[in-house]
C-alpha positions as CSV (number, residue, x, y, z in Angstrom):
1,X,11.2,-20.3,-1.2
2,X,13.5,-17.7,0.1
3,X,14.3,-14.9,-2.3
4,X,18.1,-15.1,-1.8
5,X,19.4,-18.7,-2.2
6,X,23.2,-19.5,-1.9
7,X,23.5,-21.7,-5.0
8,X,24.7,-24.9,-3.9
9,X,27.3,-26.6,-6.6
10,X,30.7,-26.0,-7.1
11,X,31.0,-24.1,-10.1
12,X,28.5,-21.4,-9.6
13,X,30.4,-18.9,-7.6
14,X,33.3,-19.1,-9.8
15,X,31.2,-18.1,-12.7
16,X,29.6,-15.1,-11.6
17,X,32.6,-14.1,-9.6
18,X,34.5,-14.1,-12.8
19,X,32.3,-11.3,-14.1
20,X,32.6,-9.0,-11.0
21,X,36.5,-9.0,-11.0
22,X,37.0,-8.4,-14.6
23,X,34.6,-5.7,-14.0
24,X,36.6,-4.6,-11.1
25,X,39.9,-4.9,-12.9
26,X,38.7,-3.0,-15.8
27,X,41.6,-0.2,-15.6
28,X,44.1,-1.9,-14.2
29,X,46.2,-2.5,-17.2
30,X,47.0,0.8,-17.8
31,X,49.9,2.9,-16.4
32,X,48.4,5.7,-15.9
33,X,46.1,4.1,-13.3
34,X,47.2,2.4,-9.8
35,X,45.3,-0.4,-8.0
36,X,45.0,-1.7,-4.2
37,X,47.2,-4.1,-3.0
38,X,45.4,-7.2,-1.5
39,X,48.7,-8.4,0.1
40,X,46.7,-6.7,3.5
41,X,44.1,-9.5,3.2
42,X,43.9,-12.4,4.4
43,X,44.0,-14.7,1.4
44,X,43.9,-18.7,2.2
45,X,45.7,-21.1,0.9
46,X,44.3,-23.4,-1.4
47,X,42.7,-26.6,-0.7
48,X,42.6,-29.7,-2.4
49,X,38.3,-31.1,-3.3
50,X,37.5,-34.0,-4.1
51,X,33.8,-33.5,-5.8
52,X,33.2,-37.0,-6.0
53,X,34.0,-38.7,-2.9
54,X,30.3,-38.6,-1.4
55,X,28.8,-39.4,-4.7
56,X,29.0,-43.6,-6.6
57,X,29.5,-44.4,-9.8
58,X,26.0,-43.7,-10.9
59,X,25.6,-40.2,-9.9
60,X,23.6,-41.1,-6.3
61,X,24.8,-39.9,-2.8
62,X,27.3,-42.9,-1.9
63,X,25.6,-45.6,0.1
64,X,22.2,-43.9,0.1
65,X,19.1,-45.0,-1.1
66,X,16.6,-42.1,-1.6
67,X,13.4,-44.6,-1.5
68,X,14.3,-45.7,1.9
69,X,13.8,-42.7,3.6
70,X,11.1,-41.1,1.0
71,X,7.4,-42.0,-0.5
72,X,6.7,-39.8,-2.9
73,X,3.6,-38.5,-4.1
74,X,2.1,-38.5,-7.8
75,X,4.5,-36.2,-9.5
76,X,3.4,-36.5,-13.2
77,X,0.3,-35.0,-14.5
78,X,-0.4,-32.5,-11.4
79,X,-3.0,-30.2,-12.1
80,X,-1.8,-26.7,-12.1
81,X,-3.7,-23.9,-11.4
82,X,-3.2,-21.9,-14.8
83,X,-3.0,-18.9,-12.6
84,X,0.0,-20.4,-10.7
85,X,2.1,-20.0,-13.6
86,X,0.8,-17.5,-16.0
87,X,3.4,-15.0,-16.1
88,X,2.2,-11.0,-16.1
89,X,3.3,-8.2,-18.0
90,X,5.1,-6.7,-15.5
91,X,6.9,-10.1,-15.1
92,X,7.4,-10.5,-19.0
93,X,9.0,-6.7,-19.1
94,X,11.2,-7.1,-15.7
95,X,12.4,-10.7,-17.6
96,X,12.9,-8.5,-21.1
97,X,14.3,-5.7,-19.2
98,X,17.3,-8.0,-17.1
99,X,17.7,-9.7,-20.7
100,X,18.7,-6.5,-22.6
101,X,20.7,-5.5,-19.6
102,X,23.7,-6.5,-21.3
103,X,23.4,-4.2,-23.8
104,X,22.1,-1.5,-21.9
105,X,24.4,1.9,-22.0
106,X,23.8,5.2,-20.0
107,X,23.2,8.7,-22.3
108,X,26.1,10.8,-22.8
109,X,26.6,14.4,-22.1
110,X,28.7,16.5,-24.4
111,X,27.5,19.9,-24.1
112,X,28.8,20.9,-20.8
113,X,32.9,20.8,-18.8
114,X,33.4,17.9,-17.0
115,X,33.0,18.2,-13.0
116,X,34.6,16.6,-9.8
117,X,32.7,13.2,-9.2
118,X,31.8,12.7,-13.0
119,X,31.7,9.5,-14.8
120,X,34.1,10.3,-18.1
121,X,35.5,8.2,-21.0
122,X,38.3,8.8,-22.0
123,X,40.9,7.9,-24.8
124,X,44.9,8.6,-24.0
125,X,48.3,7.8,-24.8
126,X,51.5,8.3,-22.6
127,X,55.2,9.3,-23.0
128,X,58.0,10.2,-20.7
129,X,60.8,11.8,-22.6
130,X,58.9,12.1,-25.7
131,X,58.8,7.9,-25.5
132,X,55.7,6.2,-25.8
133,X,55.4,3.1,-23.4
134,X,53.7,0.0,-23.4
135,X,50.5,-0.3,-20.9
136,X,50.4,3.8,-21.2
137,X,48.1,3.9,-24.2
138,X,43.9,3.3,-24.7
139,X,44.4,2.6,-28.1
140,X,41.5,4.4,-29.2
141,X,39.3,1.8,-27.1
142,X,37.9,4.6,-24.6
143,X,38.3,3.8,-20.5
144,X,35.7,5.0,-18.1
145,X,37.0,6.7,-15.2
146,X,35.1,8.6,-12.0
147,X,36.8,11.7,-10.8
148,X,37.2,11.1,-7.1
149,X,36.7,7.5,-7.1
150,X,38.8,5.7,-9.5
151,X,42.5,5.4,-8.5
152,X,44.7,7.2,-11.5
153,X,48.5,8.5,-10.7
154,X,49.1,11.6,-9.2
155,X,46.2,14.0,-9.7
156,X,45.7,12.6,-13.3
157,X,41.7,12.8,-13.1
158,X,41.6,15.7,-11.5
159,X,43.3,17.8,-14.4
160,X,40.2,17.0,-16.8
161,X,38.1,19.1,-14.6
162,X,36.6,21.8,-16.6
163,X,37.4,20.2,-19.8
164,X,34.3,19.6,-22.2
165,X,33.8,16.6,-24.7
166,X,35.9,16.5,-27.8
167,X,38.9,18.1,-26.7
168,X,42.1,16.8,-26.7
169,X,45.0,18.0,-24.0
170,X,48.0,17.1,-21.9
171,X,47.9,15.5,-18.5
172,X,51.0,16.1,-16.8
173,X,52.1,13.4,-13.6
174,X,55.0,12.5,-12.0
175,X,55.6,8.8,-11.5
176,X,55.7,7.4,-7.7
177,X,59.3,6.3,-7.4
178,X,58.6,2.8,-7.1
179,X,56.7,2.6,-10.3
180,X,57.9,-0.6,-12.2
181,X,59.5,-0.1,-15.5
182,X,57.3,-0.3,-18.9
183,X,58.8,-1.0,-22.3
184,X,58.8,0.9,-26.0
185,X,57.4,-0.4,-29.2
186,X,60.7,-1.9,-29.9
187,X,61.0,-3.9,-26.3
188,X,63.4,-1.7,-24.7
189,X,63.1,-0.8,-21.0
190,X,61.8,2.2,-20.7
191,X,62.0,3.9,-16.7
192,X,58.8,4.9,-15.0
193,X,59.8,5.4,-11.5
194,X,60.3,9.2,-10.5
195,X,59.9,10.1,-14.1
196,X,57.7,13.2,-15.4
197,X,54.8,11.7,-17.7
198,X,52.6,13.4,-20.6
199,X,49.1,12.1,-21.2
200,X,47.7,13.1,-24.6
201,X,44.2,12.8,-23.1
202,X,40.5,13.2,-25.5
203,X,37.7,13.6,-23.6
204,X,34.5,11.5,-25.4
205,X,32.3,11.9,-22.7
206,X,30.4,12.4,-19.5
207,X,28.4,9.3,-18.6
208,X,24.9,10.7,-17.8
209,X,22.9,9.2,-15.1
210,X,20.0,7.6,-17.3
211,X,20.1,4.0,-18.1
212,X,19.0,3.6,-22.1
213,X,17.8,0.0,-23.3
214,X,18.1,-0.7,-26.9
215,X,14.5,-1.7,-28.7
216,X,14.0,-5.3,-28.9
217,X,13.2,-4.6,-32.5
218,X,12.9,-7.9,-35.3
219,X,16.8,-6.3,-36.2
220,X,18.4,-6.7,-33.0
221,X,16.2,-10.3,-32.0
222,X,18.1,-11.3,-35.1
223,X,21.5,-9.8,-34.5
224,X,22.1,-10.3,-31.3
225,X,19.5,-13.3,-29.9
226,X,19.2,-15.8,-32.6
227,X,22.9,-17.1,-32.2
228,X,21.6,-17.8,-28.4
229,X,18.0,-18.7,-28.4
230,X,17.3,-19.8,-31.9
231,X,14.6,-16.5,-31.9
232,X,14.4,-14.1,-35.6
233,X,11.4,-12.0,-34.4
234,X,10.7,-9.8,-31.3
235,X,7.6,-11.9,-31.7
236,X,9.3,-14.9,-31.2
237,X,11.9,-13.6,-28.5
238,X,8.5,-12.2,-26.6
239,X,6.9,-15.6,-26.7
240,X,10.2,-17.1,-25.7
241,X,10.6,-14.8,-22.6
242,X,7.0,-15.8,-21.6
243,X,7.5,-19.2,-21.7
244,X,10.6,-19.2,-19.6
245,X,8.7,-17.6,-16.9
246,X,5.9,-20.2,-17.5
247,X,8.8,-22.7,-17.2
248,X,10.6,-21.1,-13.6
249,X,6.8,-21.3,-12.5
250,X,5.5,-24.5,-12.9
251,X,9.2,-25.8,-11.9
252,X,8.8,-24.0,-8.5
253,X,5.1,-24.9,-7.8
254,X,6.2,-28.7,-8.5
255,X,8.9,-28.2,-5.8
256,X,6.5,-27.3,-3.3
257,X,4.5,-29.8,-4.3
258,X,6.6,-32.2,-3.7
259,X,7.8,-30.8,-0.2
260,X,4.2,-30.5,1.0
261,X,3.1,-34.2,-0.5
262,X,6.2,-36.4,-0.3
263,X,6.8,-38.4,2.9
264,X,10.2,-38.1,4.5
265,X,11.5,-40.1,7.3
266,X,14.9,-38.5,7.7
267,X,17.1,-36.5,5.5
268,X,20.7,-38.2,5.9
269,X,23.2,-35.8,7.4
270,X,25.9,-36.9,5.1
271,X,23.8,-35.1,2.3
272,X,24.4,-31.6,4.5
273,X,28.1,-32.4,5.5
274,X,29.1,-33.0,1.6
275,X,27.1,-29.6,0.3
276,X,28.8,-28.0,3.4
277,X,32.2,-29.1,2.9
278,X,32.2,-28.5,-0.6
279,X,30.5,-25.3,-0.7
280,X,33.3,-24.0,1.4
281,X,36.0,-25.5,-0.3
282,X,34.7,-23.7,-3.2
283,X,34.4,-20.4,-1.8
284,X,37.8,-20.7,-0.2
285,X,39.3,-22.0,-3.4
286,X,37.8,-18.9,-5.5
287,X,38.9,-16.1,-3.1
288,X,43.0,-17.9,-3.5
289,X,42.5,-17.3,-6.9
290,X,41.6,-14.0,-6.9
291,X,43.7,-13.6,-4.0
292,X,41.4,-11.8,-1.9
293,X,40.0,-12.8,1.2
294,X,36.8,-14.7,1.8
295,X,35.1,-12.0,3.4
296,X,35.9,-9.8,0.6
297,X,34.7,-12.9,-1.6
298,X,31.4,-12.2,0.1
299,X,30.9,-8.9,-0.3
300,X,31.6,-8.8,-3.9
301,X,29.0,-11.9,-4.3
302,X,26.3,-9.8,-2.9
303,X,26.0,-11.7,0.1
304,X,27.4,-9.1,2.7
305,X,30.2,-10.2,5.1
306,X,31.8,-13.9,4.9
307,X,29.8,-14.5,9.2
308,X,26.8,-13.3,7.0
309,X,27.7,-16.2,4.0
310,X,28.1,-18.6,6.8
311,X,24.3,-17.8,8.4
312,X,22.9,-18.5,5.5
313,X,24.4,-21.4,4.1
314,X,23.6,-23.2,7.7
315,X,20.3,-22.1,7.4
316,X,19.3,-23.4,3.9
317,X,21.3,-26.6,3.8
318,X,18.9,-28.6,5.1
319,X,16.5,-27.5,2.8
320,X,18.8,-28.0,-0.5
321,X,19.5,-31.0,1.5
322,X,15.8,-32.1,1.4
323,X,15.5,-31.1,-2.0
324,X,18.9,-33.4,-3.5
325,X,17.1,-36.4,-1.9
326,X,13.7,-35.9,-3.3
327,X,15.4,-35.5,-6.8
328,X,17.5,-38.5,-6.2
329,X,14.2,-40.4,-5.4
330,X,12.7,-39.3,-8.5
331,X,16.2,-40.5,-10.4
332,X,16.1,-43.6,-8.4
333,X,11.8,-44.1,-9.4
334,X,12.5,-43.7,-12.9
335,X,15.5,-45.7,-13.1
336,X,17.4,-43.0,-15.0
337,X,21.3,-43.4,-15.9
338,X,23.8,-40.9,-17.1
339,X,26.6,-42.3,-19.2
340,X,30.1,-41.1,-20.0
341,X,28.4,-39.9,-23.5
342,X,25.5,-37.9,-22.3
343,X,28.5,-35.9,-20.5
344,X,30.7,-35.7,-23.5
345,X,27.7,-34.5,-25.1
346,X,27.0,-31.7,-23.1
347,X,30.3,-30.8,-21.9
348,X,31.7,-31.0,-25.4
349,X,35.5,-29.6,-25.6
350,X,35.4,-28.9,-21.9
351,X,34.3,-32.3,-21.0
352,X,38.2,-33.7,-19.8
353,X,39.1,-30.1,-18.0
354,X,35.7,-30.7,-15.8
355,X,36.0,-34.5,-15.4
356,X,39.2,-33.4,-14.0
357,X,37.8,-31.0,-11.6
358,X,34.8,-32.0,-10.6
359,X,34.9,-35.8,-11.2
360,X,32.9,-38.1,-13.6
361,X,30.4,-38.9,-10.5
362,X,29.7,-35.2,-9.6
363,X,29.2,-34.7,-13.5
364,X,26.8,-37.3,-12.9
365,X,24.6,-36.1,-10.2
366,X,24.6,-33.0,-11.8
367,X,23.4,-34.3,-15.2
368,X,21.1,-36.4,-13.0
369,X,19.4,-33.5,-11.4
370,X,19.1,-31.8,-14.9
371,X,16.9,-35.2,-16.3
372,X,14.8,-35.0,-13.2
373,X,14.1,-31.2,-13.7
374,X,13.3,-31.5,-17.1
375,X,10.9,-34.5,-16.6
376,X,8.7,-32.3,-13.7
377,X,8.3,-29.7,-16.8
378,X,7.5,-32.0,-19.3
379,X,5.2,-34.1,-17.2
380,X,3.2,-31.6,-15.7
């Protein structure tokens, strides 16, 4: 299995591309910061997908029949080495670790001035002729800015240099001249453009460098895991985590299982062209949205340059090529359906926005491989 697998399906790129933009964006509300234009880039246009068009009514690649090109081997009641899947302690703590990520903070300093190139958060709120102006104002929600790095007007960071935590000052800027306009509390226009600006600025305080993880204590499994995972106890949460791994184990020992026992003939090369075409669609699709280019699309996904995306998709497409007919084979074996309701069911409120999307067949297939996952777990 290679450690760094483009995630074939439609959705997943939008969903963790979501995160890194908002992350990316986090400032860019507020006056007294600027942001980069992307009009530079080359943002395409978007395409229309059709999800569905490879895939019939039952959720199987159109006019293919898995069984005629594989035998497959015994896949229920494999005997797995306990060893094969017994996750470690260093596995269980990396698992915990990534877990409590989300609530992970770096220590703050507040016993020294603040210094070109630190991390600060800061609370402010704007005026330009004693007027207060809409966009120009934390609200007492601290922003974290890096001196050097993060793209404020005029030299706005730089005058909190030398400043220590706790205190409160002015920032004086001047406006570019083509700043757009802003409005007061009451709606009236007020005129940024040119103007001189006054940032009541506190200082909270200077991100340190060490990464603090809260305790996964009985309190916070209850506070902020039960709603989730159903867990009360670190006990329970522990167990929970160990299990998962247990889970990803046995799930990945049964795909190689299957690749080294099941016989295939041929792998249909409609299979690659539909993942292809719609895995590029996709990625197209998401960079229009955030109108960046796909390149840029790439970089931010972690997966270098988009020549770099493009390498690697060609190379592992037949392999999750491979892998969609196996499944289907299984599906097929078991004689396994997916109705309108067991979509509704898991889709819930979001079930007509995705049907329109994606198609009820793709919501199929994807349901489909979900049944065929969960039955290699629970039969093995």
């Amino acid at each position: 299995m290679k450690s760094k697998m483009i995630r074939l399906g439609a959705a997943a790129l939008a969903l963790t591309m979501t995160a890194v933009l908002a992350g990316c964006g986090a400032a860019g509300s507020n006056s007294a910061s600027t942001s980069g234009s992307a009009a530079s880039e080359d943002v395409p246009e978007m395409v229309e997908i059709d999800y569905s068009k490879y895939i019939d009514e039952n959720g199987f690649w159109k006019d293919i029949h898995a069984l005629d090109y594989v035998t497959l081997p015994e896949y229920k009641g494999v005997e797995i080495p306990a060893e094969e899947i017994e996750p470690t302690e260093e596995e269980i703590e990396s698992n915990r670790q990534s877990l409590l990520s989300q609530w992970a903070y770096y220590d703050e300093v507040t016993d020294r001035a603040v210094e070109d190139g630190d991390t600060v958060n800061i609370d402010y709120v704007g005026s330009v002729d004693g007027v207060e102006f809409t966009g120009g104002n934390t609200n007492g929600a601290g922003t974290t800015v890096t001196i050097g790095v993060t793209s404020y007007i005029d030299d706005f960071l730089e005058q909190l240099i030398g400043h220590k935590p706790g205190e409160t000052f002015d920032v004086n800027v001047t406006f570019p001249d083509d700043y757009n306009d802003s409005t007061d509390a009451d709606g009236n226009t007020v005129v940024l453009a040119g103007k001189d600006a006054v940032f009541t600025t506190t200082i909270n305080y200077i991100q340190g460098d060490e990464l603090l993880y809260p305790e996964m204590d009985d309190a916070f499994v209850a506070e902020n895991l039960q709603s989730t995972y159903g867990w009360t106890t670190a006990a329970e949460a522990n167990k929970g985590i160990a299990n998962a791994i247990r889970n990803s184990k046995k799930y990945n020992y049964m795909l190689d299982y299957l690749e080294e026992n099941a016989e295939i003939t041929e792998v249909p090369e409609a299979i690659s062209e539909y993942m292809r075409e719609a895995q590029l669609a996709a990625i197209n699709n998401q960079a229009a949205s955030y109108g960046i280019s796909v390149d840029t699309l790439m970089m931010l996904s972690g997966y270098g340059s988009e020549e770099d995306y493009l390498a690697l998709l060609e190379e592992q497409l037949p392999e999750a090529a491979k892998f969609s007919l196996l499944r289907q084979a299984i599906a097929e074996q078991e004689g396994m359906t997916v109705t309108e309701e067991d979509i509704q069911e898991q889709l819930g409120d979001s079930y007509d926005s995705y049907v329109e999307t994606y198609g009820l067949n793709y919501l199929k297939q994807n349901v489909m491989i979900g049944m065929v996952d969960q039955l290699l777990l629970d039969e093995n």
